[in-house]
C-alpha positions in Angstrom: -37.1 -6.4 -18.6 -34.8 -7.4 -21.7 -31.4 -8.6 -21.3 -30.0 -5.8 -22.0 -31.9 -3.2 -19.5 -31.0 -5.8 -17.0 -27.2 -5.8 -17.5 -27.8 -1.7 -17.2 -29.4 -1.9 -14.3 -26.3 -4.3 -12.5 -23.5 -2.7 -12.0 -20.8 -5.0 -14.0 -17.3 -4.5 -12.4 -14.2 -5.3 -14.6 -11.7 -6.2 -12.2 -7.6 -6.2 -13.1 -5.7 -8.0 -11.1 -6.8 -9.6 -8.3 -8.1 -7.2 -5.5 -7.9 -9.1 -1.9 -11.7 -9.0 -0.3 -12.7 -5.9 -2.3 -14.4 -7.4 -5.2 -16.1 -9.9 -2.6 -17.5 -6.5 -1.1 -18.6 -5.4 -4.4 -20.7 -8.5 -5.0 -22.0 -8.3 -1.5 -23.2 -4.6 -2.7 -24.9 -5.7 -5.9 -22.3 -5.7 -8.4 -21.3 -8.4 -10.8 -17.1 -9.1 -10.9 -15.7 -10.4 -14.1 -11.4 -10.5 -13.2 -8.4 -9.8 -16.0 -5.1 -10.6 -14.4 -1.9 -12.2 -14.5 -2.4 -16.3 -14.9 -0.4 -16.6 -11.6 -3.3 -14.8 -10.1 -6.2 -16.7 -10.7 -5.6 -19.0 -8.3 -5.6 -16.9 -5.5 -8.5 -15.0 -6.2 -11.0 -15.4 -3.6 -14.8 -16.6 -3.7 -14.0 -16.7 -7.9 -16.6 -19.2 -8.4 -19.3 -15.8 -8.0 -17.4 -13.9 -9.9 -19.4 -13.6 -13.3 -15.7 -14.3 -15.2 -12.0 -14.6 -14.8 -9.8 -14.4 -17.9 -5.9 -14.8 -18.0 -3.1 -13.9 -19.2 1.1 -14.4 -19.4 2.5 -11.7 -17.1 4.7 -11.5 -20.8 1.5 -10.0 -22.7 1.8 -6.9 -23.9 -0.9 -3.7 -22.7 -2.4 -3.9 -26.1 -3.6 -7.7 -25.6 -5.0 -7.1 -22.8 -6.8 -4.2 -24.1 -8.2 -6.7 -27.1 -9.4 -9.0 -25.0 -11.0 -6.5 -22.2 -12.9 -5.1 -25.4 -13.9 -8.5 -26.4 -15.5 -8.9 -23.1 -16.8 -5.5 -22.8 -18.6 -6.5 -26.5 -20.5 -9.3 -25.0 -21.9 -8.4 -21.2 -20.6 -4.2 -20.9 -19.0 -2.9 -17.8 -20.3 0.1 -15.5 -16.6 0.4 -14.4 -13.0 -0.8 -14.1 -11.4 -1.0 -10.9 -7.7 -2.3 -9.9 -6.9 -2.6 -5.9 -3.4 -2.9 -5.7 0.4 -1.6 -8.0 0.7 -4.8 -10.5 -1.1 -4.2 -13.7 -2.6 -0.6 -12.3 -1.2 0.5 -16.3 -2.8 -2.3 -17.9 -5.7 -1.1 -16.0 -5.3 2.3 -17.0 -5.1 1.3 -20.7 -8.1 -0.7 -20.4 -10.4 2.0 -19.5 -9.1 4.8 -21.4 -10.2 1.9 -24.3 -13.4 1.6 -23.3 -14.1 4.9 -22.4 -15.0 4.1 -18.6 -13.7 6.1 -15.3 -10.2 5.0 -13.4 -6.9 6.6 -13.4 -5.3 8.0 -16.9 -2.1 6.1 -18.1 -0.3 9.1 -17.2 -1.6 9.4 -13.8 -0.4 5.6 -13.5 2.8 6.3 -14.5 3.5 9.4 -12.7 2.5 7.4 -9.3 4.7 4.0 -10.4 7.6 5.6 -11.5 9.1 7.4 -8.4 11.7 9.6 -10.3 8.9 11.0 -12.8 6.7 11.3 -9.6 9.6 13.3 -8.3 10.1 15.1 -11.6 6.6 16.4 -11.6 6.5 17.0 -7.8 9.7 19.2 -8.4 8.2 21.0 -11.2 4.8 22.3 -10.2 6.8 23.1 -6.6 5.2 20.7 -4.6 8.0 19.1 -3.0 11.8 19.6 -3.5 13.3 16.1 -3.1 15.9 15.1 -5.5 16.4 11.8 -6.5 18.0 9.9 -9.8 18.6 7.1 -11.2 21.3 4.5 -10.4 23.2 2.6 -13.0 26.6 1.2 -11.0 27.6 2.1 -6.7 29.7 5.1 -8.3 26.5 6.6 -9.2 25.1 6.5 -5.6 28.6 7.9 -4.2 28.1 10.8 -6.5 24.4 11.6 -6.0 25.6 11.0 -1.9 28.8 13.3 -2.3 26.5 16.0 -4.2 23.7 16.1 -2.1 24.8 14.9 1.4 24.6 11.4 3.2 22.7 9.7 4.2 20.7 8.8 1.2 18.0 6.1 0.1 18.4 3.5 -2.5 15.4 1.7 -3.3 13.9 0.0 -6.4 12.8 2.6 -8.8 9.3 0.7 -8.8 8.1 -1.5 -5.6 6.2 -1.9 -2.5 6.4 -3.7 0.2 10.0 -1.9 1.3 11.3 -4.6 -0.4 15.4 -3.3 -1.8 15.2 -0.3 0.5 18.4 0.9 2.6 19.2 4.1 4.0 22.8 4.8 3.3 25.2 6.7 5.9 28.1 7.4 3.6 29.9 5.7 0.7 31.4 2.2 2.4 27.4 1.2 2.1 26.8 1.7 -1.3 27.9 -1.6 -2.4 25.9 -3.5 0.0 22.7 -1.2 -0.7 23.2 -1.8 -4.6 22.8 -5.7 -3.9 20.1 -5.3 -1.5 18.0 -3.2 -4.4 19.0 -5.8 -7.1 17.5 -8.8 -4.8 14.4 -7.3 -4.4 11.3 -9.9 -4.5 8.0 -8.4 -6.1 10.1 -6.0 -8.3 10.2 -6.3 -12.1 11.3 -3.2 -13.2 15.6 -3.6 -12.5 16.4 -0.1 -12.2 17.6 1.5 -8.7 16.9 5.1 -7.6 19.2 7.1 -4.8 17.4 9.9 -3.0 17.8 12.2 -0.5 17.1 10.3 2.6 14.5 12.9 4.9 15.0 12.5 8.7 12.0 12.9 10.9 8.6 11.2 11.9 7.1 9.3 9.1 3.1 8.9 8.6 0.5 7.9 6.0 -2.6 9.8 5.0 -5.4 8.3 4.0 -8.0 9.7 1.2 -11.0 9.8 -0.6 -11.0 11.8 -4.4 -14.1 12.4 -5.9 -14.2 14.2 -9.5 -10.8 15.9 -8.0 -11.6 16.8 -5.0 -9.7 15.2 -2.0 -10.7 14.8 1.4 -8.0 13.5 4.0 -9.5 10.8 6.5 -6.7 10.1 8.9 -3.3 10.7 9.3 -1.7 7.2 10.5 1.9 7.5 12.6 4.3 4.8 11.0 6.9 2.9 13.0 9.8 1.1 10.5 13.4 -1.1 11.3 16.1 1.8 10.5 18.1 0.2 7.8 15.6 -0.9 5.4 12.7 1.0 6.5 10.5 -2.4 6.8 7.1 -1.1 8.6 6.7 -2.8 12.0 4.5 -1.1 13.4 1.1 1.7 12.5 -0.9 4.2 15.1 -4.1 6.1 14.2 -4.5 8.8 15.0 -1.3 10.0 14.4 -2.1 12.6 17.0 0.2 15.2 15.3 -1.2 18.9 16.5 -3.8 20.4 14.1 -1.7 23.0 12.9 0.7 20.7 11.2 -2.0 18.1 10.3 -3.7 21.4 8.1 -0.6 21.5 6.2 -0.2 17.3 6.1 -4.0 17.8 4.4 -2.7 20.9 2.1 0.6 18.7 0.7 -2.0 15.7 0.2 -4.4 17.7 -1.9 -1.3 19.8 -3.8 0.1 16.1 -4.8 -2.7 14.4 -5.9 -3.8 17.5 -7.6 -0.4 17.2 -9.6 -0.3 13.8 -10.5 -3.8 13.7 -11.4 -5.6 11.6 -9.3 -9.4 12.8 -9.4 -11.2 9.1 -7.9 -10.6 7.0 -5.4 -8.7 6.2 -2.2 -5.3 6.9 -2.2 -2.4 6.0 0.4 0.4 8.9 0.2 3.2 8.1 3.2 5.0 11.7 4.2 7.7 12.7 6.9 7.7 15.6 9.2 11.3 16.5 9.2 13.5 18.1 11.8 13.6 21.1 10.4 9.9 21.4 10.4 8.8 20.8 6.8 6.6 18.6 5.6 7.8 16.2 2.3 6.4 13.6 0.5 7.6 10.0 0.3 5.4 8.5 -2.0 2.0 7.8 -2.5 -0.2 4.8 -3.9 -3.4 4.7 -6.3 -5.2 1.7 -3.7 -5.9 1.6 -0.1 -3.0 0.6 2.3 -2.0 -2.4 3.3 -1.2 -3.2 7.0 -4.3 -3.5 8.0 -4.4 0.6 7.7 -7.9 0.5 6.5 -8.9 -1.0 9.5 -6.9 0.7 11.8 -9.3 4.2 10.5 -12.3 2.5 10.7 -11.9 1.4 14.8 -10.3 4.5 15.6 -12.6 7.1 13.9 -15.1 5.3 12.5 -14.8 5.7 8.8 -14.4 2.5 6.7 -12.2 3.3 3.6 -13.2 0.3 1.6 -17.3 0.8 2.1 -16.3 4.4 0.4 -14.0 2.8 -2.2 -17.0 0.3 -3.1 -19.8 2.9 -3.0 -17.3 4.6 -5.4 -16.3 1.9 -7.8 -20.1 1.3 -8.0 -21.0 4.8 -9.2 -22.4 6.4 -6.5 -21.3 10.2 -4.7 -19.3 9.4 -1.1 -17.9 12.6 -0.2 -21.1 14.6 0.5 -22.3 12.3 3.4 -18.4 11.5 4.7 -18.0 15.6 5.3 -21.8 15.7 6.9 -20.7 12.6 9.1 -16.8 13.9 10.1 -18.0 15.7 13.1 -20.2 12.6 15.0 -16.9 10.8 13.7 -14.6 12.7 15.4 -16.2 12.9 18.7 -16.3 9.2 18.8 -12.8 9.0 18.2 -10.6 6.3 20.0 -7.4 4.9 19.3 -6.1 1.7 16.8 -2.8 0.3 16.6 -0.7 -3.0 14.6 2.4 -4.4 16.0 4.4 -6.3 14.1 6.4 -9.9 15.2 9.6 -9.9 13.2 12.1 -13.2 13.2 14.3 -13.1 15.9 16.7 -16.3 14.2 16.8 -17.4 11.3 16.0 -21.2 10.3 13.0 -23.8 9.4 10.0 -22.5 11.4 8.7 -25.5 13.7 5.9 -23.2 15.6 4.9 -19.6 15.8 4.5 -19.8 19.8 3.1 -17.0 22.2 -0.5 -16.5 19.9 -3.2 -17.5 22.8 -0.9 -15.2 25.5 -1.1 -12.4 22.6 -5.0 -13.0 22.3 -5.4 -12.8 25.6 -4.1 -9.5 26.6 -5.9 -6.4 27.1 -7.3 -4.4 23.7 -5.9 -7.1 21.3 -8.4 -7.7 19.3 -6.7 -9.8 16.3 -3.7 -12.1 16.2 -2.7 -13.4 12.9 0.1 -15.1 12.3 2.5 -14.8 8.9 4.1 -17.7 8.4 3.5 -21.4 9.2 5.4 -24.4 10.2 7.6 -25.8 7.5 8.5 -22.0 6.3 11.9 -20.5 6.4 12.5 -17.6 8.2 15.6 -15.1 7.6 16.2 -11.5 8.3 13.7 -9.1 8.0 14.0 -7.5 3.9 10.0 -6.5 3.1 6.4 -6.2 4.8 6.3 -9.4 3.1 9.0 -11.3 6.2 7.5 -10.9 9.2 6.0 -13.3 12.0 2.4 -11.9 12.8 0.7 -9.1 13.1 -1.3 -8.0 16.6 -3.9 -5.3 16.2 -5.7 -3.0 19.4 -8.2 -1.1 20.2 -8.5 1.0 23.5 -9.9 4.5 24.2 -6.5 6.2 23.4 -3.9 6.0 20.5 -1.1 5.6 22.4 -3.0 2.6 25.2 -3.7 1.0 21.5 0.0 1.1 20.5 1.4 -0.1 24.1 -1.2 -3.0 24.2 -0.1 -4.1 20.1 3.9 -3.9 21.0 3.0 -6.0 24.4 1.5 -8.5 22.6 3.4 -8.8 19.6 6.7 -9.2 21.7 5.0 -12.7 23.1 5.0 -14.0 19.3 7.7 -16.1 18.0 9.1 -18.0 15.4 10.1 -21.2 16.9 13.1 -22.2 14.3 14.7 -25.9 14.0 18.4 -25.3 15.6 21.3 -25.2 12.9 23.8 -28.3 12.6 27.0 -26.7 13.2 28.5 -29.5 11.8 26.5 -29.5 8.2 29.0 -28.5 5.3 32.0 -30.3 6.7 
């Protein structure tokens, strides 16, 4: 076979950014990897010695350079696909494809996820969802927007993850503090702050698979977050929420992907369940979730997001045999939980103590710890500040969710005790 039938005949994956396990996965399936991404990333990208390239560049580079230099690539050993598994440089990404005429998300799809007050824009629009929210330029402009439209109110970065700059606002004496707290965000680069309506009620995540515009829902996932900055400690599948209100979950899911114009993928779209009954959206993601979500579905109904986001990326159907599979799934259903440790002091860490108890108690079935020795610890601000995480499995939901938060309460930061003296 000539060189070039065999390059065909690989599936050649152009990776941007850097993409946890996933593009380890790919290999594994018969792909090649060749990575774009930030220089900062290269370092951390994992087994990159298979990959088939990795290629840098300043975080400072414009869209249009790396555009050149995916096309320059694409010139010598052609892709089958682009692919980018998590928010930084999705719009690069977007770019990138759109210039080599290969399947991933549209710039405008990119931007409508990224930026939550176009998301809300849109949403608002096309009558999907009715949340207000707007942009934040001093504390008097969250007082207004609270005064208008009723405290409490979010403010939060107007692009981030993590829950990093969140706070939920109870009337104006916050503002000030919840402006700071948005301006010290880590992992945010874009400066500006949004103020929404805050939405009381349960909060979950759905998880789906699109396929040429069709989306199919996989599992609902109940979330459990700290109150002020709504930093996730804590995630339950099933949700066990009662079918009538998960049919509407589904129908919200499929209305806001439709509108934003996601057609491939998987997608992680958070919602709340208010108290007065109605269903809104929070926002939604163009990756799988973090938290150890993915595997959360897979042990409690069987479904493994990321096989399905691989089988995608690498060309192939998914949703016909996940809908001929859902109802052997769903009879073998069984319950999956992660607990969060969060600091309980603040200070030097000297040992994260309690992690062979935690192991050792019923349904745990992972233990990882966040930090190390040597670290500081402070108060909690993002998913990115906490101590471990404990995951479990057991034949119900909620016997998963007691046995995580049992275990994850025997997991602590051991900090080095504070000179009271120091500064005199």
């Amino acid at each position: 076979m000539s060189h070039d039938g065999s390059a065909r005949a690989t599936p050649h994956i152009l990776v941007v950014g850097g993409g946890r396990d996933i593009p380890v996965r790919l290999r594994a399936a018969g792909a090649r990897t060749t990575f774009l991404c930030r220089l900062e990333v290269l370092p951390s990208i994992r087994e990159v010695e298979q990959a088939a390239g990795a290629h840098g560049l300043a975080h400072t580079a414009p869209v249009e350079a790396w555009v050149e230099l995916a096309r320059l690539l694409h010139a010598r050993h052609p892709f089958t696909a682009v692919a980018s598994f998590s928010e930084k440089d999705q719009d690069k990404a977007a770019h990138v494809a759109e210039a080599l005429e290969l399947p991933w998300h549209s710039p405008e799809t990119v931007t409508l996820v990224h930026d939550k007050l176009a998301m809300r824009e849109r949403l608002r629009a096309v009558g999907v969802d009715p949340t207000h929210n707007a942009l934040a330029g001093s504390v008097a402009d969250i007082i207004a927007f609270g005064t208008e439209r009723g405290w409490p109110v979010v403010v939060k970065p107007a692009q981030g993850t993590g829950s990093s700059g969140v706070t939920v606002v109870a009337g104006p004496e916050e503002a000030e503090a919840a402006w700071a707290w948005a301006g010290g965000a880590q992992w945010v680069e874009n400066p500006l702050v949004l103020v929404e309506e805050y939405l009381t009620g349960a909060e979950f995540s759905v998880e789906t698979i699109s396929e040429d515009g069709v989306h199919l829902p996989v599992a609902v996932v109940a979330k459990h977050a700290l109150p002020t900055h709504c930093v996730e400690v804590g995630h339950v599948a099933p949700a066990g929420i009662p079918a009538e209100t998960e049919a509407r979950v589904h129908i919200l899911v499929k209305e806001l992907l439709t509108a934003l114009g996601v057609r491939q993928g998987v997608t992680h779209t958070e919602l709340k369940l208010t108290d007065d009954g109605s269903v809104r959206v929070v926002e939604t993601h163009l990756r799988p979730a973090g938290d150890d979500i993915p595997t959360l579905v897979r042990d409690a109904v069987g479904i493994d997001l990321i096989d399905l986001l691989v089988e995608q990326t690498l060309g192939r159907s998914v949703l016909d045999g996940l809908r001929g599979n859902r109802t052997a799934v769903a009879e073998a259903a069984g319950g999956a939980a992660v607990w969060y440790a969060v600091p309980r002091f603040p200070g030097r860490v000297v040992e994260v103590a309690g992690v062979d108890k935690a192991r050792a108690m019923p349904h745990v079935v992972a233990v990882d710890p966040a930090i190390a020795p040597g670290e500081m610890v402070t108060e909690v601000r993002d998913s990115f500040s906490r101590v471990a995480s404990v995951r479990a499995v057991a034949p119900t939901a909620q016997a998963a969710l007691d046995a995580a938060k049992a275990a994850a309460a025997l997991v602590e930061a051991v900090v080095e005790q504070q000179d009271e003296r120091a500064g005199e």
